[in-house]
C-alpha positions in Angstrom: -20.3 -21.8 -39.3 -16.9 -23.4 -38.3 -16.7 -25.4 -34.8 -14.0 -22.6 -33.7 -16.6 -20.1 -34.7 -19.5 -22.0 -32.9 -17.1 -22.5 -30.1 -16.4 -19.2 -29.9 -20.0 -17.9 -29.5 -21.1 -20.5 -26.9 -18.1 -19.4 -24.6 -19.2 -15.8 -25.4 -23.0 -16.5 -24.2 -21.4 -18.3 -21.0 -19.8 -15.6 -20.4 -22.5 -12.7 -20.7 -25.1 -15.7 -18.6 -22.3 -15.8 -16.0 -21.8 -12.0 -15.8 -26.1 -11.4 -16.3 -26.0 -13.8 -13.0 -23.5 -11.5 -11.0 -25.2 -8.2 -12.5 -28.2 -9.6 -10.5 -27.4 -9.1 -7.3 -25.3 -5.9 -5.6 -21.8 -5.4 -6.0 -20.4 -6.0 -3.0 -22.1 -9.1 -2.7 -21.2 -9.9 -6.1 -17.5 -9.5 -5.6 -17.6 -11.5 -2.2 -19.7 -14.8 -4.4 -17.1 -14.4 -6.9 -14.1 -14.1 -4.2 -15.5 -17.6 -2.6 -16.0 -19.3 -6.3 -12.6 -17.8 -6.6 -10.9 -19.5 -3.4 -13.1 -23.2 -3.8 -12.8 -23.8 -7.9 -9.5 -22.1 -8.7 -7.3 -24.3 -6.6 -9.1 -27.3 -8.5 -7.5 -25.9 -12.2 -4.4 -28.2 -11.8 -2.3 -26.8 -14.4 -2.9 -23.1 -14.0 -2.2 -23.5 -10.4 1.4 -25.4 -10.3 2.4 -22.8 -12.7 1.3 -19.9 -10.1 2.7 -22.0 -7.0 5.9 -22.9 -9.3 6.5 -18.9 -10.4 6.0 -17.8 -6.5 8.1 -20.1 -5.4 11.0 -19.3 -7.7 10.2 -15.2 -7.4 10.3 -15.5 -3.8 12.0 -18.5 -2.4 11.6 -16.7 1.5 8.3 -18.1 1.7 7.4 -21.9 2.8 4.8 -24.2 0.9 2.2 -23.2 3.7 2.4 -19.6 2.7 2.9 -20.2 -0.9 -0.4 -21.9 -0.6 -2.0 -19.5 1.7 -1.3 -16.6 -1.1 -2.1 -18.6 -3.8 -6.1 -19.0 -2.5 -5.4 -15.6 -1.9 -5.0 -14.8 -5.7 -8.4 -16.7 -6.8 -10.0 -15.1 -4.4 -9.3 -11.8 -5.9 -9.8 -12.9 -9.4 -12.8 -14.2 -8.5 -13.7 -11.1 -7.3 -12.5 -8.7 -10.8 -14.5 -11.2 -12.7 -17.9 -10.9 -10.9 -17.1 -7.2 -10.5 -17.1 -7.0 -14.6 -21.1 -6.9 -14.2 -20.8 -3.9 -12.0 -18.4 -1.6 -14.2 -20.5 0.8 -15.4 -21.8 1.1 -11.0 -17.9 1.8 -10.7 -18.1 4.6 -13.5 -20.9 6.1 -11.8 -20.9 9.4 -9.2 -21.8 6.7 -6.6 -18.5 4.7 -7.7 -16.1 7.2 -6.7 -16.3 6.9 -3.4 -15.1 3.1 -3.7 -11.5 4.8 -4.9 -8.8 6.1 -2.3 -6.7 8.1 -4.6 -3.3 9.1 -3.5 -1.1 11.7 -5.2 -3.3 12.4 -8.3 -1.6 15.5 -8.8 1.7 13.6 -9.6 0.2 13.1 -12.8 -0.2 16.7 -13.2 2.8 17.8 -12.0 4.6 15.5 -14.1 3.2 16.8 -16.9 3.5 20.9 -16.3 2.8 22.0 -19.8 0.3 19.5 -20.5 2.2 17.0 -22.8 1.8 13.7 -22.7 2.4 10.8 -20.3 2.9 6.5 -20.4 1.5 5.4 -17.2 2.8 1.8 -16.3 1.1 -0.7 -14.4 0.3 -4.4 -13.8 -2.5 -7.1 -13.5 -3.0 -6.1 -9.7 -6.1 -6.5 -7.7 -8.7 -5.0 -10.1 -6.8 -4.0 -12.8 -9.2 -3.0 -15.2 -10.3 -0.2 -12.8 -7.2 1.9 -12.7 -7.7 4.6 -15.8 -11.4 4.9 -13.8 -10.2 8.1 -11.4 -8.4 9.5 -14.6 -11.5 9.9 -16.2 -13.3 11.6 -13.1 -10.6 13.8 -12.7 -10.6 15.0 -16.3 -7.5 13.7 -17.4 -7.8 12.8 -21.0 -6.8 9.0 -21.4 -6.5 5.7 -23.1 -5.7 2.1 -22.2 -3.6 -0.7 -24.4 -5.4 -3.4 -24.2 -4.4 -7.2 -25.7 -7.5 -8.5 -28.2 -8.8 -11.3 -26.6 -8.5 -14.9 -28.7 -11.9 -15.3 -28.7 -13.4 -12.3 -31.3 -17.0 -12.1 -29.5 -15.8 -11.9 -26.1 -13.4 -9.0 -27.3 -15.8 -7.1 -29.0 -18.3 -7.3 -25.6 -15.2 -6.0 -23.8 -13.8 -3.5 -25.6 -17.5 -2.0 -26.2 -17.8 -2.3 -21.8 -14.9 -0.7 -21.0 -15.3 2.1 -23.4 -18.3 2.9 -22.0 -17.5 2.5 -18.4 -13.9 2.7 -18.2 -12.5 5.0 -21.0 -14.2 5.6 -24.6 -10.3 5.2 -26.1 -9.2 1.6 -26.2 -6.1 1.1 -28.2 -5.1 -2.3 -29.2 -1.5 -3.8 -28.7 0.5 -4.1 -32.1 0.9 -2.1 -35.1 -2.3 -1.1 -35.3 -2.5 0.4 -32.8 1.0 2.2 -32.6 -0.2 4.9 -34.8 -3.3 6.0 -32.0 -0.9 5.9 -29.1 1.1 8.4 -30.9 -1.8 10.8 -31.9 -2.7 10.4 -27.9 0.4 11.5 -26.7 1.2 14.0 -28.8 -2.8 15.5 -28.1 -1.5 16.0 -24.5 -3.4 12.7 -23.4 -2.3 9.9 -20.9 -1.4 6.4 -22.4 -2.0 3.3 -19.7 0.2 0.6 -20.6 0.0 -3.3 -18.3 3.7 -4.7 -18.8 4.1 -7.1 -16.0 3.5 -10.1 -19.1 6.3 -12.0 -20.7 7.0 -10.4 -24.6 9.1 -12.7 -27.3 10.7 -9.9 -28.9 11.5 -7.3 -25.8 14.1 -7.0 -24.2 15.6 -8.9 -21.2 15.4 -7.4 -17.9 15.6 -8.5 -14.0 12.5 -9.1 -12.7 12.8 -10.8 -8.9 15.8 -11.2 -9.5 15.5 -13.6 -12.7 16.4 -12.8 -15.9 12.8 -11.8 -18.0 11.7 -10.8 -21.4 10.1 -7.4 -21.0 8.4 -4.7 -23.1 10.6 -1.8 -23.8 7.4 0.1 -25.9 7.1 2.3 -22.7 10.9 3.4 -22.5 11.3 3.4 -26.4 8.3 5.8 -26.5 9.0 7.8 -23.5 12.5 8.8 -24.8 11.6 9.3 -28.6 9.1 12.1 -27.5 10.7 13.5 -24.5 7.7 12.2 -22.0 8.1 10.6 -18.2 6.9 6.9 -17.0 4.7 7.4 -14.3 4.1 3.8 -12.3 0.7 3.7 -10.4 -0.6 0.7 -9.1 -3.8 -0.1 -7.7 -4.6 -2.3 -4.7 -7.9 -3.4 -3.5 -8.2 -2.6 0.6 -11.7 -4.6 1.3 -14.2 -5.8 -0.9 -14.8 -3.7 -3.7 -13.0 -1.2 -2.5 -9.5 0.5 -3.9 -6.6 2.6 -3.4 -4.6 3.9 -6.6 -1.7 5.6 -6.0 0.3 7.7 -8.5 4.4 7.6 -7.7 7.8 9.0 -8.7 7.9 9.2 -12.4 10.6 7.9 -14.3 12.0 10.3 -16.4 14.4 9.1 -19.6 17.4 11.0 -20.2 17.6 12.0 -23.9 21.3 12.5 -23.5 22.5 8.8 -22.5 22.9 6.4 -25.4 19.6 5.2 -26.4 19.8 1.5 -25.7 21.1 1.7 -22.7 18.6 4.2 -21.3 15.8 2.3 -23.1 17.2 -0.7 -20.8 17.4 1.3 -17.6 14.1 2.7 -18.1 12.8 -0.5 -18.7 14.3 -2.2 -15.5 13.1 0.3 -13.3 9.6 -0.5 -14.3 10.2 -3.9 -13.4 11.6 -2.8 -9.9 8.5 -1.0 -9.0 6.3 -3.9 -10.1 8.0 -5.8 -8.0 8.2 -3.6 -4.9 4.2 -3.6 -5.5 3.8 -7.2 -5.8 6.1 -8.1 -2.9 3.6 -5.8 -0.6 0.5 -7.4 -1.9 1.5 -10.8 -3.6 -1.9 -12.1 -3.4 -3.2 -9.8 -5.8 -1.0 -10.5 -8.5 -1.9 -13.1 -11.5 0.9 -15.5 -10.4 -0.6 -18.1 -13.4 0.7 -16.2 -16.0 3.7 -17.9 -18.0 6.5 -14.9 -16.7 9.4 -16.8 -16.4 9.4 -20.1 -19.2 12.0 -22.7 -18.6 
């Protein structure tokens, strides 16, 4: 056994100890211990949070150090809060579950698809975003989820085997491998959810707060090679454990404009709705991520 490998499975048992500790106790009080851990230990992770204040304070230069910090706690709080509420998943896949969701236009999703074809939903790491393809599933709609392997091989295999079991039983990876399954989806009639708020070395650029950012153009690229619309939802948590997702206008490619410069305007307007959600709730947004590198 290597010391990555031995590494590797100790962070994995921490994990599952951490997440046995929080499955212990109810979910609501699970998500509020993990909100206060959140909003008392986060702030202490020196690197991870001058990048989040730094990112903030470049995306929205309106708002003064006091409010920058104010929105920051705000953040750990509600990561603290999706990480305890990974013990309670399978409570949030349950008949019970449901009524923690406020679902709003549903039927967008429907309507955007008339025939049954296909769809790419778009989204972002906001409030709990692992939650989102959960009223999918209850309503019937078939559906997968991209998901990015995690580093560490146990943890990813604990994940991927949760969230198909309490999420969505089709997880698709990210990459090459799993370009070939997103395809099969789609073209089954099935709905593809895709996170693209994260920084990708080979998309393309695009405006994002008004600074210039490396973007994924998989969803416009798709979406115009097989005639499907973009439908942005977003998810935002109210109080507690409790959520709204909300369905909006879809974005529909035009197969007649020249490709690049649909797949770019496509693309952009995926980044304007992200932002319009983030500006609304910018506490509930992973500000730590590396979005805009110098």
């Amino acid at each position: 056994m290597t010391t990555r490998d031995l590494t590797y499975r100790l962070e994995a048992l921490g994990l599952k100890i951490a997440l046995g500790f929080f499955g212990l106790m109810p979910l609501d009080r699970a998500s509020c211990l993990g909100g206060w851990l959140g909003r008392h230990i986060g702030p202490l992770i020196g690197g991870v949070t001058k990048r989040a204040r730094r990112n903030m304070a470049r995306a929205m230069p309106e708002l003064d150090p006091a409010q920058i910090d104010r929105l920051i706690t705000g953040m750990w709080d509600n990561l603290g809060r999706t990480i305890a509420e990974y013990a309670h998943l399978d409570e949030f896949g349950s008949d019970a579950g449901q009524g923690r969701f406020e679902i709003v236009n549903l039927e967008g999703i429907r309507r955007a698809r008339p025939e049954g074809q296909g769809a790419i939903i778009v989204s972002g790491h906001l409030a709990n975003w692992e939650l989102l393809p959960l009223p999918l599933r209850q309503a019937g709609i078939f559906n997968a989820v991209i998901y990015r392997a995690a580093n560490n091989p146990y943890v990813n295999d604990w994940m991927v085997a949760l969230r198909e079991r309490a999420i969505t039983p089709i997880q698709i990876p990210k990459g090459a491998s799993g370009a070939r399954q997103i395809v099969r989806t789609l073209k089954q009639g099935g709905v593809v959810a895709m996170l693209v708020d994260q920084k990708l070395n080979d998309g393309i650029e695009a405006r994002f707060f008004g600074l210039k950012a490396m973007t994924t153009d998989a969803p416009a690229s798709i979406a115009l090679r097989m005639g499907l619309p973009v439908i942005p939802a977003s998810i935002e948590r109210l109080k507690g454990s409790r959520f709204r997702m909300t369905v909006h206008t879809p974005i529909v490619p035009d197969p007649d404009a020249p490709r690049d410069a649909e797949i770019a305007r496509v693309t952009q307007a995926i980044n304007d709705f992200l932002e319009s959600h983030i500006r609304a709730h910018p506490a509930q947004w992973l500000w730590m991520h590396n979005r805009w590198p110098d």
